[in-house]
PLY file of the C-alpha trace (Angstrom):
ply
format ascii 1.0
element vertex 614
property float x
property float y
property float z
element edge 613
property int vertex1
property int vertex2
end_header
0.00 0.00 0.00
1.44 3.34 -1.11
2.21 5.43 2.08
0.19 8.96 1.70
1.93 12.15 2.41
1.20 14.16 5.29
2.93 17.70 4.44
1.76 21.53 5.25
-0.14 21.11 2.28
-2.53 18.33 3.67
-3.86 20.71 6.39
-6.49 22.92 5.55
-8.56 26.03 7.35
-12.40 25.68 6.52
-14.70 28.58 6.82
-17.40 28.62 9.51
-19.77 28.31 6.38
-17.60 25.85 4.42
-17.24 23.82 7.77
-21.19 24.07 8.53
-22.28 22.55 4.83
-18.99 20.13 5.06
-20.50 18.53 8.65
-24.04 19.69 8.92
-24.87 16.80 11.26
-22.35 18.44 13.50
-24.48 21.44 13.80
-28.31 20.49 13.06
-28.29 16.38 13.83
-29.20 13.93 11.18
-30.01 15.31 7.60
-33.31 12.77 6.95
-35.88 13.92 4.30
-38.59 14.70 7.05
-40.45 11.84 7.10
-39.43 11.61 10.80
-39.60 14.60 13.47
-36.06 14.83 14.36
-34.96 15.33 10.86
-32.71 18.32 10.38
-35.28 20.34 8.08
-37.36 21.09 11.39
-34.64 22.00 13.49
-33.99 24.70 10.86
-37.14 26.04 11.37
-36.62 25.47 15.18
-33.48 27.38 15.16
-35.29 30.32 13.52
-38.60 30.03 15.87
-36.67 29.85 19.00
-35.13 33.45 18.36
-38.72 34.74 17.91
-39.87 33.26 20.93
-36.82 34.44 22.71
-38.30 37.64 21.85
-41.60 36.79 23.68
-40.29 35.73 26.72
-38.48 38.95 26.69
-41.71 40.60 26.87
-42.04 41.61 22.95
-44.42 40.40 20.65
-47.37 38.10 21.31
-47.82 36.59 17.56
-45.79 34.54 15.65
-46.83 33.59 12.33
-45.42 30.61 10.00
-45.99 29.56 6.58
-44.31 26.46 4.59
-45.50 26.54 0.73
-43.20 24.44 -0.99
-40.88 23.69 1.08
-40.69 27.61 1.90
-40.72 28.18 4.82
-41.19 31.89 6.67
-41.61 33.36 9.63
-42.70 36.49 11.08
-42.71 37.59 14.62
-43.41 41.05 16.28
-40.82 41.41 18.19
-38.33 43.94 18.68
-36.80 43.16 15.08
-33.18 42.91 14.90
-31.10 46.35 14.83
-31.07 47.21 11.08
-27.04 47.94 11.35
-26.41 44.25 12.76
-29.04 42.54 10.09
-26.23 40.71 7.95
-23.55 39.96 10.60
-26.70 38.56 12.70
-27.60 36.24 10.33
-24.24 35.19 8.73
-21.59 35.87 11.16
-20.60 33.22 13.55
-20.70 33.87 17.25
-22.70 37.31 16.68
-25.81 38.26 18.54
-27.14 39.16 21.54
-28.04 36.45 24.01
-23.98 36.72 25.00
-25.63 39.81 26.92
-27.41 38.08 29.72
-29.16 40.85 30.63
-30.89 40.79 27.35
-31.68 37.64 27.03
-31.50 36.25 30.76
-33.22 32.26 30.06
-32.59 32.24 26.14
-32.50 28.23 24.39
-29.93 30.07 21.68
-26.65 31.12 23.44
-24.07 30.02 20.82
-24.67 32.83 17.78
-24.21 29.55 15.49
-28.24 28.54 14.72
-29.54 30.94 12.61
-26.01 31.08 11.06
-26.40 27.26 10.15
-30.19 27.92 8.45
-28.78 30.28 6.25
-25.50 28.51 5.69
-27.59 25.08 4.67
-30.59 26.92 2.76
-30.83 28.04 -1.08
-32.36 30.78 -0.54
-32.33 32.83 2.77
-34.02 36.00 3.25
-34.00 38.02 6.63
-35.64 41.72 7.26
-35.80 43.54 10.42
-38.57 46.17 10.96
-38.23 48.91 13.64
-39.42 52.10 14.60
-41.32 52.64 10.87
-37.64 51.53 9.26
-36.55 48.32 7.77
-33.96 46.58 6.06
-33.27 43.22 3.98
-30.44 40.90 3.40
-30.75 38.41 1.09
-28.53 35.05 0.68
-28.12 31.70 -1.28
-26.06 29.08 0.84
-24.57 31.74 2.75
-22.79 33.57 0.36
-24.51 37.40 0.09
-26.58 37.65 -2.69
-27.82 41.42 -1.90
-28.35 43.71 0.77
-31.09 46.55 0.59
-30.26 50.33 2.29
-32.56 51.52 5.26
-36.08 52.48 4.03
-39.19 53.76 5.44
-41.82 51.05 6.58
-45.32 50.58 8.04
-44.99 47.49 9.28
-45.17 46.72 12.36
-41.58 45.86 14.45
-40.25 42.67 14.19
-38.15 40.18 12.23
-38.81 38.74 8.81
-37.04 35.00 8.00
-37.85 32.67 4.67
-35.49 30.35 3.80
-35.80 27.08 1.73
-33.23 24.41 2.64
-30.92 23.83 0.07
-31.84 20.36 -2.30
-27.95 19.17 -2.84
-27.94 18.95 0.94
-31.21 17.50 2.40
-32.19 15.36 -0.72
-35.79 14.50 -2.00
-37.12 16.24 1.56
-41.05 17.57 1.76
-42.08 18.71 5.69
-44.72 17.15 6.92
-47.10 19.41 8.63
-48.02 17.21 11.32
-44.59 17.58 12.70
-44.55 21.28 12.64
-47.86 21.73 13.84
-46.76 19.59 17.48
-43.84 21.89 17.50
-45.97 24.93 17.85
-48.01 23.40 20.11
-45.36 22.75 22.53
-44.31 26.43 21.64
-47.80 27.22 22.74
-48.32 25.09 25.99
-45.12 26.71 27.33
-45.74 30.43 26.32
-49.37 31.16 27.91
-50.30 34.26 25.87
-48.31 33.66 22.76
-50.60 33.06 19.51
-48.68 30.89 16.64
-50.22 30.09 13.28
-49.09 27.85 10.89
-50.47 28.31 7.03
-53.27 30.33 8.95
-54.34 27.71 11.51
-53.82 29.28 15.11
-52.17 27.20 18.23
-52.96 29.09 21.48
-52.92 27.78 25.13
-54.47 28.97 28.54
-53.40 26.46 30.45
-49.93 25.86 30.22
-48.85 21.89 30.91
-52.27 20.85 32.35
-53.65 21.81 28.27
-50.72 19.69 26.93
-51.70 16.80 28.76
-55.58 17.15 28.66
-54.44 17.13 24.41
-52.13 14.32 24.70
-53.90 11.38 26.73
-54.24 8.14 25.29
-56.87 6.92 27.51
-58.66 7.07 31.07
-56.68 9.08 34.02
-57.35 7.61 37.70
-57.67 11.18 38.76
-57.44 15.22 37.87
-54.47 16.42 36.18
-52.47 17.90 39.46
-51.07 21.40 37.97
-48.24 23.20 40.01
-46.48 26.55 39.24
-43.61 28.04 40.60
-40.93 30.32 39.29
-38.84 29.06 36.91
-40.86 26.03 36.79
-44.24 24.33 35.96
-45.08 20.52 35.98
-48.66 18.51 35.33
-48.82 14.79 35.98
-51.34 12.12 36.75
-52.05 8.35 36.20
-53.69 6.27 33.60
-54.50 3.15 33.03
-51.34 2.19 30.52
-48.17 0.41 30.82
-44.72 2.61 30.86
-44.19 6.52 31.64
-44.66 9.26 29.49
-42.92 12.07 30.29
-42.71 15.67 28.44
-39.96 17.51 29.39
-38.77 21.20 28.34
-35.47 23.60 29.09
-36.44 27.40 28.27
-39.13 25.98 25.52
-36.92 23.89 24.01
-38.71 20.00 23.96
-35.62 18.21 25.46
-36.75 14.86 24.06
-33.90 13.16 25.61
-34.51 14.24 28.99
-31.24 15.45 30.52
-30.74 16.57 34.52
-33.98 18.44 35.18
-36.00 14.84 34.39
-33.90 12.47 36.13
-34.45 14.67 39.17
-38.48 15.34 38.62
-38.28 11.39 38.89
-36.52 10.97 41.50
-38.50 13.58 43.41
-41.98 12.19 42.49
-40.74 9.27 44.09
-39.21 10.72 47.27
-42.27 13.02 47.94
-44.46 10.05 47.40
-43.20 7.88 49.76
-42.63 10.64 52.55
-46.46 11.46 51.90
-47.73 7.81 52.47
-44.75 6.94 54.84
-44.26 3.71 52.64
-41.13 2.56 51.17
-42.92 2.06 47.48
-40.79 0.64 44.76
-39.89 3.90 42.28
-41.09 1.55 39.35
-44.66 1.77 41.37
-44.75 4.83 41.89
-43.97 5.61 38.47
-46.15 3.28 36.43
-48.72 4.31 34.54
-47.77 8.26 34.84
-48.29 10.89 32.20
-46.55 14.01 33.45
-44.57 17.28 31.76
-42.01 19.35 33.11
-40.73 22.65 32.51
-38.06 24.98 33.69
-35.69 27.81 32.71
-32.04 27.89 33.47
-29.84 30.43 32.80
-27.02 29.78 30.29
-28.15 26.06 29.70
-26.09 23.72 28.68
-27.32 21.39 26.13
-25.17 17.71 25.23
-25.35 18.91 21.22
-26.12 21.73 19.57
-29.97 20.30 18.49
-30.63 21.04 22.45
-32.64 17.50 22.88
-30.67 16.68 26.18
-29.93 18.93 29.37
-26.65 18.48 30.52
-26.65 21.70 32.91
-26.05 20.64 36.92
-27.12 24.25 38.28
-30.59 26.49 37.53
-27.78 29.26 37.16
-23.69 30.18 38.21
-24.97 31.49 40.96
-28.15 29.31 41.39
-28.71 26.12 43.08
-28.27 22.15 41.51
-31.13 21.68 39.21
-30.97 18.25 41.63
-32.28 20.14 44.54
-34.28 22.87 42.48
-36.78 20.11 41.37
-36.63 18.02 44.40
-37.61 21.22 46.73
-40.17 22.58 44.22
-41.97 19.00 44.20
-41.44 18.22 47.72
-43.66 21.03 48.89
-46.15 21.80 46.22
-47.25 18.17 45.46
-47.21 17.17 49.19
-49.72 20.38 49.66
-51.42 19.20 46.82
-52.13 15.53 48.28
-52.92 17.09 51.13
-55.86 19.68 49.70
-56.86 16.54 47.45
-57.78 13.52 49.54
-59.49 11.79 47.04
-56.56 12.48 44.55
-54.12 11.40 47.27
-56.71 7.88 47.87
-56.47 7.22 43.82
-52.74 7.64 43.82
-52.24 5.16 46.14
-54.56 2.70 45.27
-52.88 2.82 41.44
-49.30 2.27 43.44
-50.59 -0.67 45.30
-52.18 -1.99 42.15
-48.87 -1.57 40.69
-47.02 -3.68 43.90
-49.51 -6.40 43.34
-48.86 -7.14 39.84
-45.19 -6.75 39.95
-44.97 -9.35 42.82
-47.62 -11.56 40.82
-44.82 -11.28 37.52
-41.98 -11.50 39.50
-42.50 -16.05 39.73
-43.49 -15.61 36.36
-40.65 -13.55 34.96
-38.11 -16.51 36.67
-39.77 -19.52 34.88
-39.88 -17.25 31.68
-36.11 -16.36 31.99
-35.61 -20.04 32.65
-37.50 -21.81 29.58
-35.27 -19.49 27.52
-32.04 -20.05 28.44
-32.72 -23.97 29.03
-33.51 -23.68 24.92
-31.50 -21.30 24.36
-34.44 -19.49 22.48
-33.31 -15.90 22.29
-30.14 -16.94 20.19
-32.34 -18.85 17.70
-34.45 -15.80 17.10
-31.99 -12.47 17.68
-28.82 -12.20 15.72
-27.04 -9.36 17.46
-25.08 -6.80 16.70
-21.73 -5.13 17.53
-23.62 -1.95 18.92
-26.02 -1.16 20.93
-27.50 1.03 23.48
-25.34 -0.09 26.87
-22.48 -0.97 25.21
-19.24 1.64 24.34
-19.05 1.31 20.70
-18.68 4.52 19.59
-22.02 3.82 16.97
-24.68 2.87 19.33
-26.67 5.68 19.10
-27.60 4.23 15.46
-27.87 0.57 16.77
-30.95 -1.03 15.17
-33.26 -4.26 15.07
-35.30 -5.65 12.01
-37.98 -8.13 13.06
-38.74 -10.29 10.61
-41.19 -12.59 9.60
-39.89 -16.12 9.12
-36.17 -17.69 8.83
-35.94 -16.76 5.27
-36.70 -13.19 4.98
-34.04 -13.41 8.64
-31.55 -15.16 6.62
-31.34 -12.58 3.69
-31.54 -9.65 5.91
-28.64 -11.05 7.95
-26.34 -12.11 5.25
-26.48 -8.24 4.07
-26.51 -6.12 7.16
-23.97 -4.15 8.92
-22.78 -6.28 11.47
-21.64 -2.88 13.77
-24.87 -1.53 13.33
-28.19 -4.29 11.90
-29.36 -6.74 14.54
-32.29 -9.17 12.98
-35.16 -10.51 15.32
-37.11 -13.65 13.71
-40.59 -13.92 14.27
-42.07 -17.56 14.23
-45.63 -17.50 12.77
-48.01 -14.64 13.13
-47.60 -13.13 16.85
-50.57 -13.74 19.41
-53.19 -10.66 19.16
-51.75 -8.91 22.56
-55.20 -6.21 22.80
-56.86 -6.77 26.29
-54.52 -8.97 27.70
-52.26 -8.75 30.61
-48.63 -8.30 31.02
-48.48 -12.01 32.01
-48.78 -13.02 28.58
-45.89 -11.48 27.70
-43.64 -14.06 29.89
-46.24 -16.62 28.95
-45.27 -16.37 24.67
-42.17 -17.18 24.00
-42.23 -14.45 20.61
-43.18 -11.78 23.43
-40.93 -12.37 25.71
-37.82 -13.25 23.57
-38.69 -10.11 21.85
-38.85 -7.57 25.04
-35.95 -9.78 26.24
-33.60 -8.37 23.21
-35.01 -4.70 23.38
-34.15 -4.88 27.05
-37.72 -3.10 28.23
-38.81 -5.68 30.67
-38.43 -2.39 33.26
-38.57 0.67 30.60
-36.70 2.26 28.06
-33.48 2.85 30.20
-31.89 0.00 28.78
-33.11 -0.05 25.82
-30.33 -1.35 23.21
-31.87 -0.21 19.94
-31.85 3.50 18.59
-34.22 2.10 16.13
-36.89 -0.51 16.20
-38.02 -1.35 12.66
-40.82 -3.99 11.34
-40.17 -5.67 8.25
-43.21 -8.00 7.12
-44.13 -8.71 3.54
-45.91 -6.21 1.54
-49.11 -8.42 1.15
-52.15 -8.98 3.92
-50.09 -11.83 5.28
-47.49 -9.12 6.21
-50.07 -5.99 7.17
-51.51 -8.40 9.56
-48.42 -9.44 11.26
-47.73 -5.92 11.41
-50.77 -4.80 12.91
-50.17 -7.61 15.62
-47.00 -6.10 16.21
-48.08 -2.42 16.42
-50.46 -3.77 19.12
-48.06 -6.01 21.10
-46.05 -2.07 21.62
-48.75 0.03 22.10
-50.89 -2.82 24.60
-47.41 -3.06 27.11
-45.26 -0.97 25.48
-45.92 2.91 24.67
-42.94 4.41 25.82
-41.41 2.42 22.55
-43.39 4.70 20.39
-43.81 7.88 22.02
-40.17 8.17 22.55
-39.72 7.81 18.71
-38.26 4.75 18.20
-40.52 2.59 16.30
-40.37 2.63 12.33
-41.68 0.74 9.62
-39.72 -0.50 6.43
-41.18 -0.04 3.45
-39.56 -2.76 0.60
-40.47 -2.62 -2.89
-43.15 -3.68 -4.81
-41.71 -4.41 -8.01
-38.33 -4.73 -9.47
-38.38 -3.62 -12.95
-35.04 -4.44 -15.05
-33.09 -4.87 -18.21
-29.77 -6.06 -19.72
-28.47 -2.30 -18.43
-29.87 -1.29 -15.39
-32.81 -2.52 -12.08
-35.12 0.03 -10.80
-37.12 -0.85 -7.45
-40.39 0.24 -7.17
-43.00 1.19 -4.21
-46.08 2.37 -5.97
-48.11 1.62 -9.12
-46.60 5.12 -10.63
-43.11 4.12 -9.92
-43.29 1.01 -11.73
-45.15 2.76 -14.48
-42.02 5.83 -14.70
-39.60 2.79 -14.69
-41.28 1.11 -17.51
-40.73 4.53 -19.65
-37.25 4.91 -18.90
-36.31 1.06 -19.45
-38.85 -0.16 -22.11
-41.91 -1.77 -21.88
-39.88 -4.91 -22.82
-37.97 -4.60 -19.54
-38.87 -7.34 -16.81
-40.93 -6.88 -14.01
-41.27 -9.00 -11.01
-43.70 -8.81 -8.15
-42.22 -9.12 -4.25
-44.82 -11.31 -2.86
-42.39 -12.07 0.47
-38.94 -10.73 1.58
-37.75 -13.83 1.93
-37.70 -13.55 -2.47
-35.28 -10.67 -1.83
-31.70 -11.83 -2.87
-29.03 -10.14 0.04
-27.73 -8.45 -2.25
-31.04 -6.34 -3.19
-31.21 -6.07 0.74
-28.42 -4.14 0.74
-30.70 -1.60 -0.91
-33.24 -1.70 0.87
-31.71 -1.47 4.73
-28.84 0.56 3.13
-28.50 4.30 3.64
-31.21 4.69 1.23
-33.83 2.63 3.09
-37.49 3.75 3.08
-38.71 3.76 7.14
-42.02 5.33 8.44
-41.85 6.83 11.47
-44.65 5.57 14.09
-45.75 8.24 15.41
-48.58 8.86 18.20
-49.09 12.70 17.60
-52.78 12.62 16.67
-53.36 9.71 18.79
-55.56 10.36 21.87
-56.63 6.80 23.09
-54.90 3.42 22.87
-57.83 2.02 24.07
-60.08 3.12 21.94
-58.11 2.63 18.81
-57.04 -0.94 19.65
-60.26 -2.00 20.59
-61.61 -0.49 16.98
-59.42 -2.63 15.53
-58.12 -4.96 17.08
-61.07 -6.06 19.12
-63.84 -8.44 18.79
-65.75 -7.57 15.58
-68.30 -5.04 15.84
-70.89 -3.36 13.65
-69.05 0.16 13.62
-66.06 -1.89 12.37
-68.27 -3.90 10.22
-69.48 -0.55 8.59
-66.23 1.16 8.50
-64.69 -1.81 6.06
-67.64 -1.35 3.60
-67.90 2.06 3.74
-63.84 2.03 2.59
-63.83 -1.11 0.83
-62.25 -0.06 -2.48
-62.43 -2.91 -5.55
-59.75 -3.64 -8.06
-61.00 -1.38 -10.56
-60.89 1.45 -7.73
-57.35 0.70 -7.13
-56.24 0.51 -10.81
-58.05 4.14 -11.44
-56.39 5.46 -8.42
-52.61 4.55 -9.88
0 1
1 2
2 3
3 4
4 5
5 6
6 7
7 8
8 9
9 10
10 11
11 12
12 13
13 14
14 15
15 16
16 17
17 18
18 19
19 20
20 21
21 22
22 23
23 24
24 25
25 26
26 27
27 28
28 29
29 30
30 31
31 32
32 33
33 34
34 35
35 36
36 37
37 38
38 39
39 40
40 41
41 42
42 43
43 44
44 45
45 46
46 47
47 48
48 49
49 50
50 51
51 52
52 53
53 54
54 55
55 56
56 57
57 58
58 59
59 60
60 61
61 62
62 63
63 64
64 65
65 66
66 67
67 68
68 69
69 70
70 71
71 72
72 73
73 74
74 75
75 76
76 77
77 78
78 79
79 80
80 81
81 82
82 83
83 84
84 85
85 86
86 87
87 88
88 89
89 90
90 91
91 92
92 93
93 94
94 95
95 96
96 97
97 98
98 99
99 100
100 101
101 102
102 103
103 104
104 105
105 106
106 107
107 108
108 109
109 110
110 111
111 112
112 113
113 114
114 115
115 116
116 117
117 118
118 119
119 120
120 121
121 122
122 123
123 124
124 125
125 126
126 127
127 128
128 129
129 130
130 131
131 132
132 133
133 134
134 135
135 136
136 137
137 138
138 139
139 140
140 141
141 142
142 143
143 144
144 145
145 146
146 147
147 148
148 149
149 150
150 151
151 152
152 153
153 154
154 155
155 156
156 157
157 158
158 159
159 160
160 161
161 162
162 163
163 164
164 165
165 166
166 167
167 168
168 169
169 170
170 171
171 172
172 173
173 174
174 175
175 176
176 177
177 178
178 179
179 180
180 181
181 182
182 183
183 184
184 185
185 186
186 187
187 188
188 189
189 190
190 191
191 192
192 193
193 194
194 195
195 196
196 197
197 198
198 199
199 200
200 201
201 202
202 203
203 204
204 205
205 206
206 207
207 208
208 209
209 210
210 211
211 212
212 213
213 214
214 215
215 216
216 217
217 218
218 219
219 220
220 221
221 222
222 223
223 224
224 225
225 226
226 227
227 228
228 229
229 230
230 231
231 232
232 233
233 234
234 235
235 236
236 237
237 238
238 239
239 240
240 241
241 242
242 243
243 244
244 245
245 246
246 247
247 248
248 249
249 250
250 251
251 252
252 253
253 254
254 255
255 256
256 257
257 258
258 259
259 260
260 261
261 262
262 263
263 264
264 265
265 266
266 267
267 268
268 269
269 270
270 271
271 272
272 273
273 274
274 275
275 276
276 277
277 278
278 279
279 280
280 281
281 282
282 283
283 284
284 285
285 286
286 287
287 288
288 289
289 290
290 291
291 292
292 293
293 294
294 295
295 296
296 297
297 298
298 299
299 300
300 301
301 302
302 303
303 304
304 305
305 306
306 307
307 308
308 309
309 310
310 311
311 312
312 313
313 314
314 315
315 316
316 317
317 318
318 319
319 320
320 321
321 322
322 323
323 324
324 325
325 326
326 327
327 328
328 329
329 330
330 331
331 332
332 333
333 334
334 335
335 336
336 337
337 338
338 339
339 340
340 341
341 342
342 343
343 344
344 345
345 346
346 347
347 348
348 349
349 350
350 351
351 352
352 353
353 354
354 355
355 356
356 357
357 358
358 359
359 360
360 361
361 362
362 363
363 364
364 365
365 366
366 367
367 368
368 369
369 370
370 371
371 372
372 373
373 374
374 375
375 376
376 377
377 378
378 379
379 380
380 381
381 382
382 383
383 384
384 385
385 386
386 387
387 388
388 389
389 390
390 391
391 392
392 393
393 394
394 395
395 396
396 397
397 398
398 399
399 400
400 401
401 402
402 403
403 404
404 405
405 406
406 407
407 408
408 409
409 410
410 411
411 412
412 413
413 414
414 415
415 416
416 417
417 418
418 419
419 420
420 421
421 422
422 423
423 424
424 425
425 426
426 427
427 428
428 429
429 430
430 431
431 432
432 433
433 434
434 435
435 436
436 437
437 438
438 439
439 440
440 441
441 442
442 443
443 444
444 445
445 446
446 447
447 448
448 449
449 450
450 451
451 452
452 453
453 454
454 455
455 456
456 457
457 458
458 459
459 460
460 461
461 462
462 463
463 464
464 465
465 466
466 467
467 468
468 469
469 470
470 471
471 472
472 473
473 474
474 475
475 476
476 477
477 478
478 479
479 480
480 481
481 482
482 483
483 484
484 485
485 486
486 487
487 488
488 489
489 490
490 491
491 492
492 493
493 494
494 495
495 496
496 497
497 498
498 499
499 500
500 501
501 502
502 503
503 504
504 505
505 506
506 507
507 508
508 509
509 510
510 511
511 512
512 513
513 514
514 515
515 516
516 517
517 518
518 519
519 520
520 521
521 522
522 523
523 524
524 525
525 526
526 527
527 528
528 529
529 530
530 531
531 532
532 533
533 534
534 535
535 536
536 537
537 538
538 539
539 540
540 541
541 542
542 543
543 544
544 545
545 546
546 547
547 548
548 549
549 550
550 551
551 552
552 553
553 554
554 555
555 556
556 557
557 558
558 559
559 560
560 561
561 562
562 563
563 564
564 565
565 566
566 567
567 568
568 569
569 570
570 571
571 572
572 573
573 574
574 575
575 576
576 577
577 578
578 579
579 580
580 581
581 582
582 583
583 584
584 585
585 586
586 587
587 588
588 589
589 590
590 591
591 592
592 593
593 594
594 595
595 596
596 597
597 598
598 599
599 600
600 601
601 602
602 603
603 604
604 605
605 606
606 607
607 608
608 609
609 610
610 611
611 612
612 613
């Protein structure tokens, strides 16, 4: 192997713009297309928003206004509007702006001048105007570079700042937002500024209530008692208990959604808990106490510190330099306003512990079960029969097990393909035997009690929660025929029946493999719709051959290199609009009823519907 050199010449000084579009997952996370909420085209637009609400919680401007029109995006808030002199250098100079001042911005998300740099670095077309005091001014740029800047003119608009950008095609490829996304974004931008009124393409998201109206929105089925509401400076939390499996948990650091949780949750935990058990003077297990619980924090910190620069974890220790831990912060806070509360609220207080004891009872009633469970398996030795590991994953050091990930799969052949291809560091396979048992109404027990259930919770690693869970990703791959949809349905029960957390947190996906493969002497085009197949015909010739996936298992290795490579189609699972499991499950996954009966015909479509359709 020829030795390369390594000379003067091999080091090189990148621009804070060249660097930005060189590693933009450095700056803005992964790239994605937006087919899943984390994908970096809405933490552009989060970058952007969070100066305008900055703004509001400064006291300035109670409207914020939003508009995406093909893949346009703009904003308008009425805020102070940035000083026309510093218009450019605030939008394309690194490290310039205002929230170093503290004074000025005391609680501010954005404190490293680098987000609104990065939008405008990473978009095609970025436009920015300030208005103030009947004046404005606009700079105008494509990928950073300035394409014009206009002189100070007389205005009537009203103060505040003008943003549109479009992110730029040659770096987030074949992208489209999806709506649904942005419009939960504003509503947590809503539930944590009482007063503020967003729109988004002239829809409004207001909120009166604060946390109590995010979790009144967000319940996915019956609470055991009303949503308890505290309110303190710096702080606000909601919680109560339903009827579910898992903890749900909202959690928020100066309006940003810290998805990831961070210092400020671990201690909200920990302090539900404590106050708990001081309140009933019971030693309750903190998986107990915490079962079943739908709650939402929120606090401001001055000069936060986030673990990357997309803010989704809190890595502060103190509210402030001067302030106290965030530890003690919480655990004070909670400690005296939800002990008052249980106090003021005996019937509250009676429901909460009567949910904790029905929590104790079951636990101890799995525990015997659990052994024998854990003991069929090993004496088999089922789990290695059905989960081919990989190098990575969640509790382990590798340095990629944040992108650790596990296909389950129906059958040993589809598991054999998909294993032969994988990356080893990265792909682990689960094999499903047969079609999974339907999991709606049924007790945890079960889960110990079916060996697919339990070897399949046993690789996650959720037996107790998400803490341990050892895949970033959690993706079902069936068959693309009714075979397939069913298993899949069974499957989307099984984790929304016992496990919720899996999908509220984000990590449940669904593959989507090809339809066709159309091909000739030259070239092979795979195809997921009708139209696809139809485009591919026209570019290869009708002559071209065209064959129809029935299974996976069909798939060669080699063609499922394509589709689990960096290409691969996934939809996000995703419980946004959902407001109750129950309901939904037992719609349709339930005994069969005449509303379901109804519902079929009523969207029964025949071939010849289908065939007009494509």
């Amino acid at each position: 192997m020829a030795e390369s050199k390594y000379t003067e010449s091999s080091i090189k000084s990148l621009s804070p713009r060249e660097h930005i579009r060189l590693r933009p997952g450095m700056y803005i996370g992964k790239l994605g297309d937006g087919s899943s909420p984390d994908d970096g085209i809405y933490v552009l637009l989060k970058e952007i928003l969070d100066n305008s609400i900055d703004e509001h919680t400064s006291g300035h401007g109670k409207r914020i206004d939003v508009t995406i029109q093909d893949n346009t995006v703009t904003v308008r808030d009425f805020g102070r509007g940035i000083p026309l002199g510093k218009v450019v250098d605030c939008v394309s100079v690194i490290n310039t702006g205002a929230k170093y001042d503290s004074e000025t911005f005391q609680k501010s998300v954005g404190l490293n001048g680098v987000g609104t740099k990065a939008v405008n670095f990473l978009s095609s077309s970025f436009k920015a105007a300030a208005y103030r005091e009947g004046k404005t001014k606009l700079a105008h740029f494509s990928q950073g570079d300035l394409v014009s800047e206009s002189r100070q003119t007389k205005t009537a608009e009203k103060n505040g700042t003008y943003v549109e950008f479009a992110p730029d095609e040659t770096i987030f490829k074949k992208y489209a937002y999806r709506l649904e996304y942005v419009e939960a974004m504003l509503w947590n931008y809503a539930y944590l500024n009482t007063g503020l009124t967003l729109s988004l393409n002239g829809e409004t998201f207001r909120s009166e209530n604060g946390l109590k109206d995010l979790l009144e929105d967000n319940l996915s089925g019956d609470i055991l008692y009303p949503i308890i509401h505290l309110k303190g400076d710096d702080i606000e939390v909601a919680l109560t208990h339903g009827t579910h499996y898992g903890e749900d948990y909202f959690s928020f650091v100066n309006g940003q959604h810290t998805t990831m949780g961070g210092t400020h949750l671990a201690a909200f935990r920990e302090a539900i808990v404590k106050t708990v058990r001081e309140f009933y003077n019971k030693s309750y297990e903190a998986a107990d106490v915490r079962t079943s619980i739908v709650s939402a924090i929120s606090i401001r910190v001055q000069e936060p510190v986030f673990e990357s620069q997309t803010k989704t974890k809190l890595g502060s220790q103190n509210i402030g330099p001067k302030g106290p831990s965030i530890r003690n912060f919480v655990n004070t806070f909670i400690k005296k306003e939800l002990d008052d509360h249980l106090h003021r609220y005996p019937d509250t207080a009676k429901a909460l512990q009567q949910k904790i004891a029905a929590s104790e009872k079951e636990r101890k009633e799995l525990s015997g079960i659990r052994k024998l469970a854990r003991e069929k398996a090993k004496k088999v030795n089922l789990h290695n029969k059905k989960l081919r590991d990989c190098r990575a994953h969640f509790n382990s050091r590798h340095k990629q097990a944040d992108q650790a990930t596990l296909f389950i799969v129906e059958g040993d052949s589809a598991g054999g393909s998909i294993t032969k291809t994988r990356d080893v560091n990265t792909q682990a396979v689960f094999s499903l035997k047969g079609k999974p048992l339907n999991a709606f109404g049924l007790s945890k027990k079960i889960v110990y009690q079916n060996d697919e259930f339990n070897c399949l919770q046993s690789a996650l690693d959720i037996e107790d929660g998400l803490d341990n869970l050892r895949y970033n990703k959690v993706v079902i791959a069936t068959d693309a025929d009714v075979d397939g949809m069913h298993i899949r349905m069974l499957l989307l029960t099984f984790f929304l029946q016992f496990f919720p957390d899996l999908v509220r947190q984000g990590h449940l996906y669904i593959l989507q493999t090809p339809l066709f493969r159309v091909r000739n002497k030259k070239e092979t085009r795979y195809c997921y719709t009708e139209q696809e197949k139809e485009q591919a015909l026209k570019k290869l010739g009708k002559a071209a051959e065209i064959t129809r996936f029935k299974g996976l298992g069909e798939a060669s290795p080699d063609e499922f290199a394509t589709f689990i490579g960096p290409e691969m189609k996934l939809d996000h699972v995703s419980m946004s609009h959902l407001h109750n499991i129950d309901e939904l499950l037992s719609f349709y996954m339930g005994k069969n009823t005449p509303q379901r009966q109804e519902f079929i015909i009523d969207n029964l479509h025949v071939e010849k519907d289908l065939a007009d359709a494509s």
